[in-house]
C-alpha positions as CSV (number, residue, x, y, z in Angstrom):
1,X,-24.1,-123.7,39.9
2,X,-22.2,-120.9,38.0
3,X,-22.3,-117.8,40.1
4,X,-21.9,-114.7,38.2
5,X,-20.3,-112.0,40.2
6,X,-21.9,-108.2,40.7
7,X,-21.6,-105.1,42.9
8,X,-24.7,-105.5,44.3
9,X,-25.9,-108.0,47.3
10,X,-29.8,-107.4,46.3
11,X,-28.4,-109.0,42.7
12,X,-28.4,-112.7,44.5
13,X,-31.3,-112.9,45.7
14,X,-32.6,-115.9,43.5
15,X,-29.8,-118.0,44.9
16,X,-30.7,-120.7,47.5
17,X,-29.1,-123.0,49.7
18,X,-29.8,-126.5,48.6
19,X,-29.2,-128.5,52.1
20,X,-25.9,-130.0,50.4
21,X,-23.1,-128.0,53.0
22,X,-20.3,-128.5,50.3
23,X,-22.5,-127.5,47.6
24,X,-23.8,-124.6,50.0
25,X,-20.1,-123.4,51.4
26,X,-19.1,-123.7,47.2
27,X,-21.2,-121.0,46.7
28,X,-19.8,-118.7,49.2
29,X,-16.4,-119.1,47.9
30,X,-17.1,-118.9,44.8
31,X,-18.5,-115.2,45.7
32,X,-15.8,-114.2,47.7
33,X,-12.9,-116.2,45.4
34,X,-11.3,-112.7,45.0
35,X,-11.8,-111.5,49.1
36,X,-8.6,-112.3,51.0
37,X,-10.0,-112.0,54.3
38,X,-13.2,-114.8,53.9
39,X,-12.8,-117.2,56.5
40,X,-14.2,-120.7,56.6
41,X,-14.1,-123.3,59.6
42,X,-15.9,-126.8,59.5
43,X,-17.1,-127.5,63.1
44,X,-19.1,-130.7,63.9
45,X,-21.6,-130.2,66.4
46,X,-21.6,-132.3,68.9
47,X,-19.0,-134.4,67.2
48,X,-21.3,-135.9,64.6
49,X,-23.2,-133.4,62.3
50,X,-21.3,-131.1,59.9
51,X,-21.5,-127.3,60.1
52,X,-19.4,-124.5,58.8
53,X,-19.2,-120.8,59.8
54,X,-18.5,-117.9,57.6
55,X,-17.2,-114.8,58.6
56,X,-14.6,-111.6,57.6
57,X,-11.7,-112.0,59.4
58,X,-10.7,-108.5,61.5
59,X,-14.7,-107.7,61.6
60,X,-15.5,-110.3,64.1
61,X,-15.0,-110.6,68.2
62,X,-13.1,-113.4,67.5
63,X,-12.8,-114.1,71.5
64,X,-16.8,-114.0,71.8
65,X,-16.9,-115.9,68.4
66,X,-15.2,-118.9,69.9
67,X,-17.3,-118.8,73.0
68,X,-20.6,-118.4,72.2
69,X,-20.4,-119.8,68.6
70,X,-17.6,-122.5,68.3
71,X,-17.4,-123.8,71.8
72,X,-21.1,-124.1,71.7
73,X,-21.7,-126.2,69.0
74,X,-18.6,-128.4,69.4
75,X,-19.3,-129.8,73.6
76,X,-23.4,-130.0,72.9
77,X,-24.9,-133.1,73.1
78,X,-27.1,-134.4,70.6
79,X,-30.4,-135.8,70.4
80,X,-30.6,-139.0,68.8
81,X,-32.5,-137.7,65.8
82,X,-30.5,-137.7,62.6
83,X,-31.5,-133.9,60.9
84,X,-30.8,-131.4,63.6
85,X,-32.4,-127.8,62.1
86,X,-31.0,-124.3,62.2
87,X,-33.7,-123.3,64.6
88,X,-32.9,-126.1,67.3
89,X,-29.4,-124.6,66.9
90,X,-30.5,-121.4,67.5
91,X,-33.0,-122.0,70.6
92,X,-30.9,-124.7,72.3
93,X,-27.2,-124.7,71.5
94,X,-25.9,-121.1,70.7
95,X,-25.4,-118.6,73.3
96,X,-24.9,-115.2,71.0
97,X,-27.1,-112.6,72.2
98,X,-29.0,-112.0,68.6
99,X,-29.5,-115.4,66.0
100,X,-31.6,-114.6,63.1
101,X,-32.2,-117.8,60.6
102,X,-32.7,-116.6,57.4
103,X,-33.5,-118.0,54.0
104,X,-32.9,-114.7,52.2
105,X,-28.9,-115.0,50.5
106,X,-28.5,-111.3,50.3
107,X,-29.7,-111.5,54.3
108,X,-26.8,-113.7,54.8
109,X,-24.2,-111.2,52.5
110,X,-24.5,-108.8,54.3
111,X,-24.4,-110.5,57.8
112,X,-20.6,-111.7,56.6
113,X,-19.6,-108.3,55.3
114,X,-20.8,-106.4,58.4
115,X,-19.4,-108.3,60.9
116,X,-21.5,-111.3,61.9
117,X,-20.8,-115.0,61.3
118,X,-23.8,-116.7,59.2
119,X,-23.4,-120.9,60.7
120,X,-24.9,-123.3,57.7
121,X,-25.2,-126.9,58.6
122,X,-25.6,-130.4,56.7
123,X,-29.1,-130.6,55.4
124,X,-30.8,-127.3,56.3
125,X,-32.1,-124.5,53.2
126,X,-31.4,-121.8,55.8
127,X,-28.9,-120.3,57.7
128,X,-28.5,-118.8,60.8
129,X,-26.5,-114.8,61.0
130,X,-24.8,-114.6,64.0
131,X,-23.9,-111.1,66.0
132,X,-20.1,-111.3,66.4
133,X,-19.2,-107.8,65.3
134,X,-16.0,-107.0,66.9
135,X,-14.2,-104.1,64.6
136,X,-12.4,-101.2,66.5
137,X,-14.1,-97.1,66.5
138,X,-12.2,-94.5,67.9
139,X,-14.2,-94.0,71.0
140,X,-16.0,-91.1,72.3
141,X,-14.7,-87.8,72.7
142,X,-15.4,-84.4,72.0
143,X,-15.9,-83.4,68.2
144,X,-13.1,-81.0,67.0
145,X,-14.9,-78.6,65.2
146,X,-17.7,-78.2,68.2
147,X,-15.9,-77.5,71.2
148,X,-17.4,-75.6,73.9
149,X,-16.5,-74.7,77.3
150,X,-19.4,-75.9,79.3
151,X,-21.5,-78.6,78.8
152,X,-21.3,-82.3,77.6
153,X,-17.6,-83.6,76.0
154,X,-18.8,-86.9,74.1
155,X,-19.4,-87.1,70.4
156,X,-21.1,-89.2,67.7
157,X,-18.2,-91.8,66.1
158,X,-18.2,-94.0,63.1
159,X,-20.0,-96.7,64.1
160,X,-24.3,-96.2,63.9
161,X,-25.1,-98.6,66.5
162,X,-23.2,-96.9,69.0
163,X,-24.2,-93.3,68.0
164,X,-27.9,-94.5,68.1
165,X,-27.1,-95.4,72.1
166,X,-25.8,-92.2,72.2
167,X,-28.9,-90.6,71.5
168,X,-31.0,-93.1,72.8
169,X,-29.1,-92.4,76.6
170,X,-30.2,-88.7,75.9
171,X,-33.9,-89.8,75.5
172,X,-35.3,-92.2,77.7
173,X,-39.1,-93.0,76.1
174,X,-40.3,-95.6,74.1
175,X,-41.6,-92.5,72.0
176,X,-38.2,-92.4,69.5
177,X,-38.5,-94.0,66.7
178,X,-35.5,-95.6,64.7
179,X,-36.8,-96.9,61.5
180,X,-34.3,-98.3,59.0
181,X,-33.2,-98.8,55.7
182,X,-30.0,-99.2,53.3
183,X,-28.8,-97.2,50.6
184,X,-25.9,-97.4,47.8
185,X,-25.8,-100.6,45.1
186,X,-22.4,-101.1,46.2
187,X,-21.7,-99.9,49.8
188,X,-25.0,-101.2,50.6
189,X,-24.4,-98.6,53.7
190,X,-27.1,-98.9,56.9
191,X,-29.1,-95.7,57.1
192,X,-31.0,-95.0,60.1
193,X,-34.1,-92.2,61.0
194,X,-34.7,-90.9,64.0
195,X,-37.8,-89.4,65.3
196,X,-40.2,-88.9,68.3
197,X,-43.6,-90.5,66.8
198,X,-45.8,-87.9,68.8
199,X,-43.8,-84.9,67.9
200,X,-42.8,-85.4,64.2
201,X,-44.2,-83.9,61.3
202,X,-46.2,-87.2,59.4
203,X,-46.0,-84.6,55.9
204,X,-42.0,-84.2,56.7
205,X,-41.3,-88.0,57.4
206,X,-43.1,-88.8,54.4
207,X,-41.3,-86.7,51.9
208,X,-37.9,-87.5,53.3
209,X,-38.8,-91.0,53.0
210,X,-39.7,-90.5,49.2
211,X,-36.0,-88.3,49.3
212,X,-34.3,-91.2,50.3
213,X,-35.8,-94.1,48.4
214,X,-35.1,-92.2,44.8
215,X,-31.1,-91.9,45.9
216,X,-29.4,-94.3,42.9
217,X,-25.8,-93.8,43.6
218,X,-23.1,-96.5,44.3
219,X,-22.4,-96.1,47.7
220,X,-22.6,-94.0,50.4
221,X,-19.2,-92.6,52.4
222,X,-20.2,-89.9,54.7
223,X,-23.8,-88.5,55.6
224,X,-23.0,-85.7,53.1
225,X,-23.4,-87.7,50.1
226,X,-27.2,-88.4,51.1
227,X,-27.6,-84.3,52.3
228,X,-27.3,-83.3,48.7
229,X,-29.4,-86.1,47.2
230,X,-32.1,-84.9,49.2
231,X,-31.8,-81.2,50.2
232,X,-34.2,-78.5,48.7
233,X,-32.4,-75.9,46.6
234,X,-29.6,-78.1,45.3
235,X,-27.7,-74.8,44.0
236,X,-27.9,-72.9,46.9
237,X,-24.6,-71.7,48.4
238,X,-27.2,-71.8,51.9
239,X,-27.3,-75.4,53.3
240,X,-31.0,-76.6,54.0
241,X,-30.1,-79.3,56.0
242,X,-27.9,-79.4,59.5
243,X,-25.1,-81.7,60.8
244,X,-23.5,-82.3,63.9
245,X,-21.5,-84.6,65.4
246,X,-22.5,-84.3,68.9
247,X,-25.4,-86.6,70.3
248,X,-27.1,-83.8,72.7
249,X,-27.6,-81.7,69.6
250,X,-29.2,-84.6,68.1
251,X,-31.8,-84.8,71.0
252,X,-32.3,-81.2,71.1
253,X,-33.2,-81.0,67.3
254,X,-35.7,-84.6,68.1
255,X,-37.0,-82.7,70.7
256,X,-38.5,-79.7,68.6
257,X,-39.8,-82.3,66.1
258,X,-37.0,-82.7,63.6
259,X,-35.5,-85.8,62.1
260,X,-32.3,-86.9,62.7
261,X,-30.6,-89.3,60.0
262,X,-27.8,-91.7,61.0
263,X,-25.3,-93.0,58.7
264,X,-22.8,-95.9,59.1
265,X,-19.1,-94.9,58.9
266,X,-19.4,-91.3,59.8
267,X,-19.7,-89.5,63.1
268,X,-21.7,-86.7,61.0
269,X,-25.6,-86.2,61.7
270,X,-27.9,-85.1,59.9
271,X,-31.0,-82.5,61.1
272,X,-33.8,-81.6,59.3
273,X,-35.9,-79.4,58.9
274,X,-33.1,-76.8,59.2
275,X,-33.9,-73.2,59.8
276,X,-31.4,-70.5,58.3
277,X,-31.6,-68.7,62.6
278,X,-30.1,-72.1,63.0
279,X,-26.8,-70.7,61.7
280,X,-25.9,-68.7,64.2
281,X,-27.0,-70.9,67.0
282,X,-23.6,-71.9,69.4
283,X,-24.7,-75.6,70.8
284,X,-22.8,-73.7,74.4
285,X,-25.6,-70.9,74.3
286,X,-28.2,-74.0,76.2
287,X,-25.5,-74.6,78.8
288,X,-25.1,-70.9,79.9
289,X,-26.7,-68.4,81.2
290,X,-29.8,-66.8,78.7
291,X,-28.8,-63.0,79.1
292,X,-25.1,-64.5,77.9
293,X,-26.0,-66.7,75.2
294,X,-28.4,-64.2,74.2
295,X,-25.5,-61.4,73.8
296,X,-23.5,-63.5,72.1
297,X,-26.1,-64.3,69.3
298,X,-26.9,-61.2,68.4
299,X,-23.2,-60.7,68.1
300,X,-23.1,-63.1,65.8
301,X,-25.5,-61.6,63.6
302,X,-23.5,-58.6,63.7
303,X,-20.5,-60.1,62.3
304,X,-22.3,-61.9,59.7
305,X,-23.4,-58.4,58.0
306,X,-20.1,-57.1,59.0
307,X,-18.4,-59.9,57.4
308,X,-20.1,-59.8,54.2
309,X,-20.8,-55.8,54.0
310,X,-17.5,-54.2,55.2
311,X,-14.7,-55.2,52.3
312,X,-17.6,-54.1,49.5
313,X,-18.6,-50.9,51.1
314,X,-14.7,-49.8,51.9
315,X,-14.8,-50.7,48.3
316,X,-17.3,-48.4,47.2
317,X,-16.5,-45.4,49.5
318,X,-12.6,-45.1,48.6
319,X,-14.0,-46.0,44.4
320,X,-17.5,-44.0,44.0
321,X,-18.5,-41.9,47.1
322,X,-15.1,-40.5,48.5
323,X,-16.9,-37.9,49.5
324,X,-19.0,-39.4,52.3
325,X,-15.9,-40.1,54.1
326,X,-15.0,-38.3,57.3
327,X,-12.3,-35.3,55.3
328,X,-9.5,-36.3,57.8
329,X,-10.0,-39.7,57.0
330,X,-10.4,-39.4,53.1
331,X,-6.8,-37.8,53.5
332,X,-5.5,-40.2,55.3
333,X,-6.6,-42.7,52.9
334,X,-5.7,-40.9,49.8
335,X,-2.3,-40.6,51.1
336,X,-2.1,-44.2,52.3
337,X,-3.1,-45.6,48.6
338,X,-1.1,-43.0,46.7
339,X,2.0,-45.4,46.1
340,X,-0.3,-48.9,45.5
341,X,-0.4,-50.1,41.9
342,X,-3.7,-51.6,41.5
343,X,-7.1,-50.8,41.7
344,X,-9.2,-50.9,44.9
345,X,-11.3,-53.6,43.7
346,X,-8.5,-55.6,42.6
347,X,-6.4,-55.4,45.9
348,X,-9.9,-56.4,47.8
349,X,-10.5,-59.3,46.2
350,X,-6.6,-60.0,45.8
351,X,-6.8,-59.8,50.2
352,X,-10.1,-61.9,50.4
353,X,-8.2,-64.8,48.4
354,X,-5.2,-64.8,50.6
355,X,-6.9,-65.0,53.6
356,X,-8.9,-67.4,52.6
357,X,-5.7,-69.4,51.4
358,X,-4.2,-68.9,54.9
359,X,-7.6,-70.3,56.3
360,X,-7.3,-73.0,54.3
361,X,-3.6,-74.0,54.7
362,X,-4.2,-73.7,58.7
363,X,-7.2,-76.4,58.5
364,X,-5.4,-78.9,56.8
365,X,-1.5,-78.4,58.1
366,X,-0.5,-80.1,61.1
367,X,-1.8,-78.7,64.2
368,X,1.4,-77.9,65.4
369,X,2.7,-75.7,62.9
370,X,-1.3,-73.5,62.8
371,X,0.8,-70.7,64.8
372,X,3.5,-70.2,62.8
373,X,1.5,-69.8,59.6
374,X,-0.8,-67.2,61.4
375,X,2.6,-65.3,62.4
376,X,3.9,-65.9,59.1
377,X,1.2,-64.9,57.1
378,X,-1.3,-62.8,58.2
379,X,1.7,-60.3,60.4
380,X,5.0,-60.9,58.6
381,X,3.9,-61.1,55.2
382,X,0.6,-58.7,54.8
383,X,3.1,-56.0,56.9
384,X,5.7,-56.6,54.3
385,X,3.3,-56.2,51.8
386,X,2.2,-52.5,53.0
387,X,5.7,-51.4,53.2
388,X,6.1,-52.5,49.8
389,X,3.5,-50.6,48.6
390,X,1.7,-53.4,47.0
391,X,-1.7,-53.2,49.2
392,X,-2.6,-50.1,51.4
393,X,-3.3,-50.3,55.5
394,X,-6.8,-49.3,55.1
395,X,-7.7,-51.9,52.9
396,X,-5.9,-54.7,54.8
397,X,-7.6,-53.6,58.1
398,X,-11.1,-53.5,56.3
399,X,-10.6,-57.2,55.2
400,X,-8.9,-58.4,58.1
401,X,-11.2,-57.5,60.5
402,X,-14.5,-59.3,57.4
403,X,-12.3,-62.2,58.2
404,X,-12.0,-62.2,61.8
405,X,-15.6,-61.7,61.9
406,X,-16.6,-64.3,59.9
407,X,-15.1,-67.0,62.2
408,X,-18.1,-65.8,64.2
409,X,-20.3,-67.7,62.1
410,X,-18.6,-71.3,61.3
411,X,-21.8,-72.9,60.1
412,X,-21.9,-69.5,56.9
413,X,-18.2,-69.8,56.1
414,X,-19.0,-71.2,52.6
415,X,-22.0,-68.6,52.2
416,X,-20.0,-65.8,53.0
417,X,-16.9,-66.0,51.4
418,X,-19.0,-66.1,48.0
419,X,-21.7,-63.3,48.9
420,X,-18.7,-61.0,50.0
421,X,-17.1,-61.8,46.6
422,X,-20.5,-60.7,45.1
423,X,-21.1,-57.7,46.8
424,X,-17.3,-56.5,46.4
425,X,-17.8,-56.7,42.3
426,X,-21.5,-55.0,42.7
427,X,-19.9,-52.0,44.7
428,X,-17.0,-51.6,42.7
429,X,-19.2,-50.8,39.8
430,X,-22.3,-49.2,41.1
431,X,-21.2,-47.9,44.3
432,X,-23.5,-48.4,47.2
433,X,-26.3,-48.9,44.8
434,X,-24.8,-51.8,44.0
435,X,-24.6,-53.1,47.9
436,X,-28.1,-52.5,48.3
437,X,-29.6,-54.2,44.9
438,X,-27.1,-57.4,46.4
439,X,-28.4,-57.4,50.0
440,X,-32.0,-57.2,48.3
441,X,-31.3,-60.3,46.4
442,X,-29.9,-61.7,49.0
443,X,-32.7,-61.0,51.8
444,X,-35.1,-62.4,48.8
445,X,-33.3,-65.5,48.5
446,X,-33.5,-66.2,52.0
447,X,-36.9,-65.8,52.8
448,X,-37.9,-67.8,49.8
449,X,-36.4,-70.9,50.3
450,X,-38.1,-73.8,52.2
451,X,-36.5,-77.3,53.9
452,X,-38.5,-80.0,53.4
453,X,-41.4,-77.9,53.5
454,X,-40.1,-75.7,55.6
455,X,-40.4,-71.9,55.8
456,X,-36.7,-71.5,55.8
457,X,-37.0,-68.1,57.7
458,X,-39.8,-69.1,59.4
459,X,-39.2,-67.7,63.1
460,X,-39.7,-64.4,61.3
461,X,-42.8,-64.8,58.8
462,X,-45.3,-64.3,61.4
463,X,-43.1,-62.4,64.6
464,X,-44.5,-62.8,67.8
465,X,-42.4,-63.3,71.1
466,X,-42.7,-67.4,71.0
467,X,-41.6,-67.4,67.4
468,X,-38.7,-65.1,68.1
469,X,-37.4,-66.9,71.6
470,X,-34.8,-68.4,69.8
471,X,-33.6,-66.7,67.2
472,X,-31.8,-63.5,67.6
473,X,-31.8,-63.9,71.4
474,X,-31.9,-67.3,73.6
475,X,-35.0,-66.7,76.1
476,X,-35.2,-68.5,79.5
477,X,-36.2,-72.2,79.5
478,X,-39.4,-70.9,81.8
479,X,-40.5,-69.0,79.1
480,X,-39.7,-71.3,75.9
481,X,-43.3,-72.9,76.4
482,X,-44.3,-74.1,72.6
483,X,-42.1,-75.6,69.8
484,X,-41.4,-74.2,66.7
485,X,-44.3,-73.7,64.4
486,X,-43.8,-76.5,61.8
487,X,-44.3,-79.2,64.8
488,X,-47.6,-81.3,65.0
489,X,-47.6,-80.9,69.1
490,X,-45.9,-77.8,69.7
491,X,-46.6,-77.7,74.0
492,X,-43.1,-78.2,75.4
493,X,-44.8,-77.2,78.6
494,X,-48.5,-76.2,80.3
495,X,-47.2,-73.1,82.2
């Protein structure tokens, strides 16, 4: 048989094995003829019928391979019958854990390439897939970029299986659901959604299933590749769907009716429907108390209109409405900006892009040197640059303290760098007119934007006190009694 080669597993689907195990073990060469790491190893079971197992080398337990595979098949004892069939293998010799016999040749591609050995043997059309996966993660521990003080320290890694333990250890019913499917023509890569049957949206598990199932796209590296196949408002600088990488936020989202999507190879989760309150959510303010997390919040969305407002009004005060200004202070900044070259807006924007350079540089230098830079560059070199004359103290405060407060809101940083841009250009040429036609816009965007059906602001279309528990403030967990409004059972308790 000529095999013709392709990028896809689904694509050899008409091929069959034909009983003949040279003929059959031909075939799988001939796929792989260009993998260096196929293995292939002729064992006679029981010392008298031929078998051979197939398997990538490096993705197997090769230990548990040799004892529940290998040693099993070589010290059974025959029956005195000549044909001996993959199923009789499977019930009475094997000792792996999960045996499948299979038909299906993609089935039996993708058992080898993910880390299980597929046994053929001498006169049998099917084949059994073994579970030998054996291929290193990185373990659990707590996720970099979601640190908190109190509360649990494990995170999601790159392998699904174990991140769907995770989660499933956080919820112990019978009522989540892991349904399962693959996506990519090449990477072929195991996709996984998570839901509580009884709490779930049918409408919203519906259309993300339609999402999924028109992705066309080679393969699939990190859960972010499938977020922007399938996330409303494809141009939006606001992200409609959440990820995490920590397993209790998982169950948290599962238990307010979301969806959770799993992806092999990245410790990145996906949440949907996800609200824009969601933003300013700190996964620490459930582990502490509610008066606490509850001043926090709203502290966050403080900074977040201080981060976005303060370089574009500073902008329009010192260029269109000096006169608004305190007169001591006006002074003191006419003085201050008496010797700088450049215009107000330009030195703004000019301050915006450097700190966002040093932002930049610190996340992807080594850790170690983070310190120095921020000595360096935001004390060293923006105080050299005011004694130089090239920006003025007022304006580096103004932006300074826009940047500081928009580390307040990690989950905005992309959002906010480009709607403070905006509204610095707006106010530099219509003033505070200008500020107020931009935060117009963008209060309208906002509120018209949906996630998968999804009022994105929908915690404040119809304000009440359940609506609004968790949103700018964190209530108490005795008074958090109903879900959010988009879920088909929204009692999370009777009193």
């Amino acid at each position: 048989m000529v095999i013709v080669l392709s990028g896809s597993v689904n694509d050899y689907k008409n091929i069959k094995l034909s009983g003949n195990i040279d003929n059959d073990i031909a075939i799988f060469k001939s796929i792989f003829s260009r993998d260096a790491v196929l293995r292939t190893r002729e064992v006679l079971i029981g010392g008298v019928t031929r078998s051979f197992i197939i398997f990538m080398d490096g993705m197997v337990n090769s230990i548990g391979q040799g004892e529940t595979v290998v040693e099993a098949l070589v010290e059974t004892v025959l029956p005195q019958e000549e044909f001996i069939s993959c199923k009789y293998i499977a019930q009475n010799i094997l000792f792996a854990n999960e045996v499948n016999e299979t038909e299906k040749f993609p089935d039996m591609l993708r058992a080898i390439l993910y880390g299980d050995t597929v046994l053929i043997a001498q006169d049998n059309k099917t084949a059994l897939t073994i579970n030998t996966k054996g291929w290193r993660t990185r373990g659990i521990k707590e996720p970099d970029s979601e640190r908190v003080l109190q509360g649990p320290r494990e995170g999601f890694d790159e392998a699904a299986m174990f991140n769907l333990a995770m989660i499933r250890r956080k919820l112990l019913t019978p009522d989540l659901c892991i349904e399962f499917m693959r996506i990519g023509r090449r990477s072929d890569t195991p996709v996984f959604i998570c839901y509580l049957g009884t709490i779930v949206n049918p409408n919203t598990l519906k259309e993300l299933k339609r999402r999924l199932k028109k992705i066309d796209i080679d393969g699939i590296l990190d859960s972010n590749y499938i977020a922007e196949n399938i996330r409303d408002h494809k141009r939006s600088i606001l992200k409609t769907t959440g990820a995490t990488e920590r397993p209790d936020i998982v169950a948290a989202r599962l238990l307010e009716g979301r969806i959770a999507l799993v992806v092999d190879g990245t410790p990145v989760v996906l949440t949907l429907p996800y609200l824009f309150s969601e933003n300013f959510q700190s996964d620490e303010d459930y582990y502490i108390n509610f008066i606490m997390a509850s001043l926090s919040r709203i502290l966050r969305w403080f900074c977040f209109f201080v981060t976005i407002s303060v370089p574009g009004v500073f902008v329009a005060l010192v260029t269109h409405h000096f006169q608004l200004l305190p007169t001591h202070f006006a002074l003191t900044v006419a003085r201050l900006r008496s010797g700088v070259p450049i215009a107000s807006v330009v030195e703004c924007l000019a301050l915006i892009l450097a700190f966002e350079i040093l932002k930049e540089a610190g996340l992807r230098m080594p850790q170690n040197l983070g310190h120095a830079l921020s000595v360096v560059g935001g004390l060293v070199v923006g105080q050299a640059a005011v004694e130089a004359g090239i920006i003025s103290a007022p304006m580096l405060i103004a932006v300074s303290f826009s940047a500081i407060a928009g580390l307040m809101v990690p989950r905005l940083m992309g959002a906010v760098f480009y709607w403070r841009i905006f509204i610095v250009i707006a106010c530099a040429v219509f003033g505070l007119f200008g500020y107020f036609v931009l935060a117009s816009v963008f209060a309208i965007r906002v509120f018209s934007m949906n996630s998968f059906g999804v009022d994105y602001t929908i915690s404040f279309s119809s304000p009440n006190f359940q609506t609004l528990k968790d949103s700018f403030v964190r209530t108490s967990w005795r008074q958090m009694k109903t879900r959010p409004i988009f879920n088909r059972n929204r009692t999370r308790k009777d009193n």
